[in-house]
C-alpha positions in Angstrom: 18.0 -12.0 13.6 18.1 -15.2 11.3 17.1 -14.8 8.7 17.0 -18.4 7.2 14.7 -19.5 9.9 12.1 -22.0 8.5 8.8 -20.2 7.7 6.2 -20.8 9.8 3.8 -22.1 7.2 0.3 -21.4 8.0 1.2 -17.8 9.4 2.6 -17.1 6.2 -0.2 -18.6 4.0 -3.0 -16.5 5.4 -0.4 -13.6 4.9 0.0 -14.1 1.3 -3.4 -14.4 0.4 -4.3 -11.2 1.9 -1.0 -9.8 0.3 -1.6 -10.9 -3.1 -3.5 -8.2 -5.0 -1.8 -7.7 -7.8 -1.1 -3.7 -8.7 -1.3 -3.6 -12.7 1.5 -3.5 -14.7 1.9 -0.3 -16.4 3.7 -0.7 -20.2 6.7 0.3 -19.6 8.3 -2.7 -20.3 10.7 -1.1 -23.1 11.2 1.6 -21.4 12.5 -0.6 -18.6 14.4 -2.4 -20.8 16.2 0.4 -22.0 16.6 2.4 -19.1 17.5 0.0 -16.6 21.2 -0.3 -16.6 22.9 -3.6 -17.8 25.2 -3.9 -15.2 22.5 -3.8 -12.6 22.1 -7.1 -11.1 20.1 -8.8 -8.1 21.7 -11.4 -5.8 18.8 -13.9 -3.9 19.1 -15.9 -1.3 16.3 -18.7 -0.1 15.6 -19.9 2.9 19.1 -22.3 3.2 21.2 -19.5 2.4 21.6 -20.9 -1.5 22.6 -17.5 -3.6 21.3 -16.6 -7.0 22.4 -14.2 -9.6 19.3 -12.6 -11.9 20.0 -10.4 -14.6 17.0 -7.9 -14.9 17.1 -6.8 -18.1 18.3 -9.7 -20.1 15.4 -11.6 -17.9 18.2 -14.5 -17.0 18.4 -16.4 -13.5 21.0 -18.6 -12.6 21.8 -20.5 -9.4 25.5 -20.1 -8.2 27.4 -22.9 -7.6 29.3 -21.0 -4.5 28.8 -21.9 -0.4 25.7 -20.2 0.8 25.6 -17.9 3.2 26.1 -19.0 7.2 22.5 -19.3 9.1 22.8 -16.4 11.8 24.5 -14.1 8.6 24.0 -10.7 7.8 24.6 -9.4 4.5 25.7 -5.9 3.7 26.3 -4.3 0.5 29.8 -2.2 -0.4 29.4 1.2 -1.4 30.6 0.3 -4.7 28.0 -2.4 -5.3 30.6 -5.0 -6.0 30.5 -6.6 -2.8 28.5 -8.2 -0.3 30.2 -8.5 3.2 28.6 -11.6 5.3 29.3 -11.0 8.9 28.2 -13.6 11.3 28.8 -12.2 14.9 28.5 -14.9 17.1 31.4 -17.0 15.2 33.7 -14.1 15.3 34.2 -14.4 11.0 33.5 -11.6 8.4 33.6 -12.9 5.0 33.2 -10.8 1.5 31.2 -12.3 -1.5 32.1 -10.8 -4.8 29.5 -10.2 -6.9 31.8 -10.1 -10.3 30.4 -6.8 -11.3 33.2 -4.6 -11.6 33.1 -0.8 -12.3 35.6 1.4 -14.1 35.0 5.0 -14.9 34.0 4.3 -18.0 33.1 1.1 -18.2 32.4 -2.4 -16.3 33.5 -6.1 -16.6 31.7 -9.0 -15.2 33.7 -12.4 -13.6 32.3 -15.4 -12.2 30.6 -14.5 -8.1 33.0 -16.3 -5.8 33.8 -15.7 -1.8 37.0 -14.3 -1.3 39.2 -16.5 0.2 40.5 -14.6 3.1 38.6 -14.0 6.1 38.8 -11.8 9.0 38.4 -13.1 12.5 37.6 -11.0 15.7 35.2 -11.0 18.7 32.2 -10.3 17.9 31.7 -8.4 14.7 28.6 -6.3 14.7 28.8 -2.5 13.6 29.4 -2.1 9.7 29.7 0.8 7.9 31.4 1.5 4.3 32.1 4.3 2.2 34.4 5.5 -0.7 35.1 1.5 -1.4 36.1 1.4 2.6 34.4 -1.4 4.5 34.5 -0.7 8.4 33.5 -3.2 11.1 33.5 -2.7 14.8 33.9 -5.8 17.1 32.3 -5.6 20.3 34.6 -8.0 21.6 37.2 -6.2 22.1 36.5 -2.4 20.8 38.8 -3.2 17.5 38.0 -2.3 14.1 38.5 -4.5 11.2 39.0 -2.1 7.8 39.3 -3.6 4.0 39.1 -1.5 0.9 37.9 -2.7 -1.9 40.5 -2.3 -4.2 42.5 -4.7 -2.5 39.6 -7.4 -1.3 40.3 -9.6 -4.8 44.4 -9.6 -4.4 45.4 -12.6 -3.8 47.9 -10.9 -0.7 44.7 -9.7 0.8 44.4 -9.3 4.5 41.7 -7.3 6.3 43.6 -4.8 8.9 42.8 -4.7 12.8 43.3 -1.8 14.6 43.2 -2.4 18.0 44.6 -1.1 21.6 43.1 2.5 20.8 41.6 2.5 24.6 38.3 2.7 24.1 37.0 -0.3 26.2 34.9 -3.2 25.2 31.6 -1.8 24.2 28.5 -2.2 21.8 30.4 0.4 19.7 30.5 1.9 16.1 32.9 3.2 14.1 33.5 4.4 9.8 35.8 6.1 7.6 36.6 9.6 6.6 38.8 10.3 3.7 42.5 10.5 4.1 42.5 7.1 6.1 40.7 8.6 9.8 38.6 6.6 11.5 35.6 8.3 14.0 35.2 5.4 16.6 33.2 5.4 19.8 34.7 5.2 23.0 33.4 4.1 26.7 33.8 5.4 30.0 34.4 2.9 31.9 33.1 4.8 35.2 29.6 4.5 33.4 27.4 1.7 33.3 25.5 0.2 30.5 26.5 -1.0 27.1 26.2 2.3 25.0 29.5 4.4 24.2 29.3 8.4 25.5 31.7 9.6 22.9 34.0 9.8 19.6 37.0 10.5 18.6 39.3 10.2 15.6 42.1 8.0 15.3 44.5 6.8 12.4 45.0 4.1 10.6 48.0 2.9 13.4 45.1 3.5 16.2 46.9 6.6 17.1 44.6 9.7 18.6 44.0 12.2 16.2 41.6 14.8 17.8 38.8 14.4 20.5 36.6 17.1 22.3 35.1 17.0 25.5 32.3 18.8 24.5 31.0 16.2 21.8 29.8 14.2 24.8 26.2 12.5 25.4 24.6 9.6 27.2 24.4 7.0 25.1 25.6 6.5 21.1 24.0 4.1 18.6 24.5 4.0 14.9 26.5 5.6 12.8 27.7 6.7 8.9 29.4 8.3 6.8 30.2 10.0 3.1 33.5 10.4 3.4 33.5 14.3 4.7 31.1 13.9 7.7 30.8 10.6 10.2 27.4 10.9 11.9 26.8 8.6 15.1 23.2 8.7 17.0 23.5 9.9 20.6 20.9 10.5 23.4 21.2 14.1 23.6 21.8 14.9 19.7 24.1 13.6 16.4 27.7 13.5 17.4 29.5 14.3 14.0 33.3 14.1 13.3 34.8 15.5 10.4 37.8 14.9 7.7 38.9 18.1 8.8 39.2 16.8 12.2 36.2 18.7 13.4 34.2 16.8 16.9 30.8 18.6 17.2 27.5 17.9 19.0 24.0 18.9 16.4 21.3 19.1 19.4 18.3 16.9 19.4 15.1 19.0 17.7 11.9 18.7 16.1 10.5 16.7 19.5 13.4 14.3 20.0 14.9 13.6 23.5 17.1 11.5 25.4 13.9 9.2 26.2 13.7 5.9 25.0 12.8 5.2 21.3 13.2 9.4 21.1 16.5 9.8 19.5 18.2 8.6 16.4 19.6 5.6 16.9 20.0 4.5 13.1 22.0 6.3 10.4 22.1 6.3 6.5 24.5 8.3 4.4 25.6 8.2 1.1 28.8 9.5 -0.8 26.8 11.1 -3.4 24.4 12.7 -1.0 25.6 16.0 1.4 22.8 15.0 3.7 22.0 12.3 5.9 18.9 10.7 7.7 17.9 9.4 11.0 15.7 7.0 12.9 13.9 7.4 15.6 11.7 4.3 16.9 8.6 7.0 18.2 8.9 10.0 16.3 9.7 8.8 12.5 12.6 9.8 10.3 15.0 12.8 10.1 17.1 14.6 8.0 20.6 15.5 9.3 22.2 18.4 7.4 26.1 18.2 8.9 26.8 21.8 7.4 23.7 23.8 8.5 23.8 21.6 11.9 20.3 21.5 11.6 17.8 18.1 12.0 14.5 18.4 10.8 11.3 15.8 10.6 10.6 14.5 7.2 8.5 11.4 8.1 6.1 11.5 11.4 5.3 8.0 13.1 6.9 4.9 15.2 5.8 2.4 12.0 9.1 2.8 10.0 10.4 -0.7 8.9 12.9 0.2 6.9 14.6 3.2 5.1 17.4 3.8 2.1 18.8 5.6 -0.2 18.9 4.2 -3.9 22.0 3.9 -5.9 23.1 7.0 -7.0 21.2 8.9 -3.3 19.2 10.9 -5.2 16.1 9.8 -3.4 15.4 8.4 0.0 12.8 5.5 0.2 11.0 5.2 3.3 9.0 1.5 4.0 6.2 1.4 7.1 4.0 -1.5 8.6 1.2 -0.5 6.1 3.8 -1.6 3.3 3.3 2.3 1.8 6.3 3.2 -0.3 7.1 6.5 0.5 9.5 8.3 -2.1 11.6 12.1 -1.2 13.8 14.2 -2.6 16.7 13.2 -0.6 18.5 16.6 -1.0 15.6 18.5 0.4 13.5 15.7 2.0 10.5 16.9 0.6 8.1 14.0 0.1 7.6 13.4 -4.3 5.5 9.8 -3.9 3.5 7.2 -1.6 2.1 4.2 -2.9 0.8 1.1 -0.9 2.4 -2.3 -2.5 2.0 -5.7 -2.1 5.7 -6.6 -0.6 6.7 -10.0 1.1 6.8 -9.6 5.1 11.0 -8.4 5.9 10.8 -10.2 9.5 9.2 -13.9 10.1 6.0 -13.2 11.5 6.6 -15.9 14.7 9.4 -13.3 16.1 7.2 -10.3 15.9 8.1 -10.0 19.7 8.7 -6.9 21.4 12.2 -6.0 21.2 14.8 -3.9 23.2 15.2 -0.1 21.7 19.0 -1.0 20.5 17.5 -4.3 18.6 14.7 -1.9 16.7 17.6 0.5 15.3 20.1 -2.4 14.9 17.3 -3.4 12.5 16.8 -0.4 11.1 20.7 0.1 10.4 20.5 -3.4 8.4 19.4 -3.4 4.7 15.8 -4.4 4.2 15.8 -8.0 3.0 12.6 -7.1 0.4 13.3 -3.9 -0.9 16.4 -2.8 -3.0 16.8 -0.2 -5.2 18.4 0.9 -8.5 19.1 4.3 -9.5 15.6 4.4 -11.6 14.0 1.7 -10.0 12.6 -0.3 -6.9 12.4 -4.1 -6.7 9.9 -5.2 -4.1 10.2 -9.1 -3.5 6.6 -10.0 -3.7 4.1 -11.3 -0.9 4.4 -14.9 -1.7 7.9 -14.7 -1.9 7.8 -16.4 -5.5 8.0 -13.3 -8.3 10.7 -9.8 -7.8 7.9 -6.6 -9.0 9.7 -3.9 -10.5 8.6 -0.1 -9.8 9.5 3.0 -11.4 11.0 5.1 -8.9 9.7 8.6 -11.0 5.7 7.4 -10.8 5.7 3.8 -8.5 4.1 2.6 -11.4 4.9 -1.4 -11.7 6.8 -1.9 -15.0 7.7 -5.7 -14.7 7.1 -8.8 -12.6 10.1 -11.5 -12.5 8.7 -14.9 -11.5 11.2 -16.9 -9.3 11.4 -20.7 -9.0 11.8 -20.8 -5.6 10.8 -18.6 -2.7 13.5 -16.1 -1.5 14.2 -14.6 1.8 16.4 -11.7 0.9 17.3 -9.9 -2.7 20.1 -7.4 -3.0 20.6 -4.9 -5.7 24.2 -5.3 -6.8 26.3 -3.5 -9.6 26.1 -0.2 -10.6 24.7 2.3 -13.1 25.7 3.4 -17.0 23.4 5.3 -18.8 22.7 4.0 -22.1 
């Protein structure tokens, strides 16, 4: 999807107007201030791809003077918050932006946002996953991986690795990182038809086998992700999980999910802090994976999800539907703690509202929602006329701030991290 498609004007006018109803903004503004950490920091992008840098608590906004991102782009954010990787599938080019925020154990430093110089090339990038500072791309091209840590991303000797020749055939594929440098990455028989992978298996960071089961087996496989100990991947019949402890095991579908179209979790989130993950599917709503219990249970009921996350430190899981309700749970136990209907700017251009295949709604779904971001304590919303960033308190929803923008955005990204203060 582009996202820096021209607006279709008129659509988007009668949208805003009906958008616009302010919610009222609750004082909190010191208590924003002071809780909100001050190397949080949001990165904007208009409609040309031009980046911006806002800092929200010392209420500054700056225009960057760096290349913007590619039309056709996607933008993914590092699981340190440092960077953004732009892959643009099509041209066969990954490339990583660098935020500047930088953080230490105890500390942080900020540098000027630049690209990184070095690229990596393949056929066609699509799949990304990252974890523990590891960035993981599969290319559908030709079934490689391309891996970069983050560590070394601003060397100047840095050079994304391929790993390649593993014999898993060219596929719409997935793969993602489990620590001590594995890799889970789907593979296809080529006896079947279709796009989809039917299986994983582990490999090393040479693209030598590492262990593989024949009973972790299933149709089809979309999605995937990891926290380091468990890699989850979506498949028809169930979640296919791999483990660091070289571990290949099939969690059956349940709670109403099936092999049928828009039935089964194609989309996955994860995060390193978090134990448990959660699912997508298209019909039936969202999911929470426990990897240990081998148990999936519902936690959201309904085919309207348009997008779903974790915030920054995964302590809570924020669901978004087509009604623009904000729906806030527990993420360790999934139990729902707030809903609130907000005024947020539409994540897809209206004019290609089309109906789309079942593996284009969860590669959607896998992407990060261009409106919504989230800090550890709080959720920026970009608003419905695209021209101010509202701020809501992740413990209540309450709005604590509005930041008016000069020009209208298309996507906002939480970058940085958090420090109590």
């Amino acid at each position: 999807m582009n996202r820096f498609t021209k607006f279709y004007g008129l659509v988007l006018l009668a949208a805003f107007a009906c958008q616009e109803n302010e919610d009222p903004i609750i004082d909190q503004q010191e208590t924003f201030d002071a809780t909100e950490s001050e190397w949080v920091r949001l990165v904007t992008i208009n409609e040309s791809g031009n980046i911006g840098l806002m800092n929200p608590v010392a209420g500054s906004a700056r225009a960057l003077s760096v290349a913007p991102f590619a039309a056709g782009s996607r933008p993914y954010l590092s699981s340190s918050g440092r960077y953004i990787t732009s892959v643009m599938r099509n041209e066969g080019e990954v490339r990583f932006f660098d935020s500047g925020i930088e953080f230490h154990i105890d500390h942080g430093h900020e540098y000027e946002p630049k690209w990184v110089a070095t690229a990596a090339m393949a056929p066609l990038p699509t799949h990304f996953s990252t974890s523990h500072e590891n960035i993981v791309i599969f290319n559908d091209g030709d079934g490689s991986i391309t891996w970069a840590h983050e560590q070394e991303i601003g060397l100047p000797s840095f050079e994304p690795k391929i790993i390649k020749d593993m014999g898993n055939g060219v596929h719409h594929g997935a793969a993602t990182w489990l620590a001590g440098d594995y890799f889970a990455v789907t593979f296809k028989n080529p006896a079947i038809p279709g796009p989809l992978p039917e299986t994983i298996k582990l490999i090393d960071e040479q693209g030598a086998l590492v262990a593989e089961s024949e009973t972790a087996v299933v149709s089809g496989i979309h999605g995937d992700a990891s926290n380091g100990k468990y890699a989850l991947f979506g498949g028809m019949e169930g979640v296919l999980v791999a483990s660091k402890e070289k571990e290949l095991f099939l969690i059956p579908n349940s709670d109403g999910l099936n092999s049928e179209s828009g039935n089964w979790l194609g989309s996955l989130k994860a995060h390193d802090q978090s134990e448990v993950f959660y699912g997508n599917s298209g019909n039936r709503g969202v999911f929470k994976i426990d990897p240990v219990a081998k148990s999936i249970t519902n936690v959201y009921s309904g085919d309207d999800v348009v997008s779903y996350f974790f915030n920054e430190d995964g302590s809570k899981f924020i669901i978004q539907n087509e009604a623009n309700q904000i729906i806030v749970l527990d993420a360790i136990s999934g139990n729902e703690l707030l809903a609130k209907s907000m005024s947020i700017a539409t994540n897809l251009n209206p004019a290609a509202r089309v109906v789309r295949d079942e593996y284009e709604k969860y590669r959607i779904l896998d992407e990060p929602s261009p409106v919504l971001t989230a800090s550890q304590n709080y959720l920026y919303a970009l608003g419905g006329s695209r021209t101010n960033i509202k701020v809501y308190d992740l413990e209540d929803l309450n709005l604590v701030h509005t930041m008016p923008l000069d020009t209208p955005l298309v996507t906002i990204m939480r970058v940085g991290f958090h420090e109590d203060r």
